[in-house]
N, C-alpha and C positions, 0 to 999 in steps of 0.2 A: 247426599253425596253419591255421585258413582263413579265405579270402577270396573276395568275390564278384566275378565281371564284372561290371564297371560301362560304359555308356555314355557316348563323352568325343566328343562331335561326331559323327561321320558312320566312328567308331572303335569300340572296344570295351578297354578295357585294364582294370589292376591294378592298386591301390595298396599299396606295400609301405612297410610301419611301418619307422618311425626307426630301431628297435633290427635289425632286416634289414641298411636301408641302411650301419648303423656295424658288422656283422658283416663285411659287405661293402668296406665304405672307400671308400664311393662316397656323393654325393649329388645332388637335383636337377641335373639335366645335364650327366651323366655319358654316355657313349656307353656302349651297351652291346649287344652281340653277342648276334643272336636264331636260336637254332635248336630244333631238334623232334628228338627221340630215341623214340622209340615213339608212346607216349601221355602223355610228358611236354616241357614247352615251359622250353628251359633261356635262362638269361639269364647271359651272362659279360661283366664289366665289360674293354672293350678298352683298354690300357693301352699303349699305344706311346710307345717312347723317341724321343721328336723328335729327342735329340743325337745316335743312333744314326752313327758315321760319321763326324761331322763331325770328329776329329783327322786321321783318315786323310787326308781332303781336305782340310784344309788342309795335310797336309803333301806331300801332293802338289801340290800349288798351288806353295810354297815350293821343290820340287824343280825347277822348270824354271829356277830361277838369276833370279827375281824378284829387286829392288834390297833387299827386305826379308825375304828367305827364310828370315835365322832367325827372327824372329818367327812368323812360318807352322808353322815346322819344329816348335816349340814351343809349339804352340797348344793342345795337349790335355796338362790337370794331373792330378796326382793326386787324385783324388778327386771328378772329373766325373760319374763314373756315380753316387755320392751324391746330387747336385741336383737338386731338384722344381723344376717347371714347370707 
């Protein structure tokens, strides 16, 4: 497939067709990772896990003998890392 540079304000960018973006699983404003490998300009869609962590603290939290420490203790269930955001 090609495509042209187009001029987008005081910019220069790319428009990548729908069937790209759903290869990809990304759409309109989406963050996406820009770096340069020779003579090609690669784009990786960044994907970070916001929950990353968060059972651990709070069961650390829970550990210092808080009035509600089991609830803390027990904050992270099965099947957290399933959840979209």
């Amino acid at each position: 497939m090609r495509t042209a540079l187009r001029k987008m304000g005081n910019s220069t960018g790319v428009i990548l067709p729908r069937a790209i973006l759903g290869e990809l699983g990304v759409a309109a404003g989406t963050v996406m990772q820009v770096s340069v490998e020779g003579d090609r300009v690669l784009l990786t869609p960044v994907r970070d896990d916001r929950q990353a962590g968060w059972a651990e603290a709070a069961a650390a939290i829970g550990a210092d003998g808080a009035p509600d420490e089991a609830a803390w203790r027990d904050a992270g269930h099965e099947g957290d890392a399933r959840l979209v955001w």
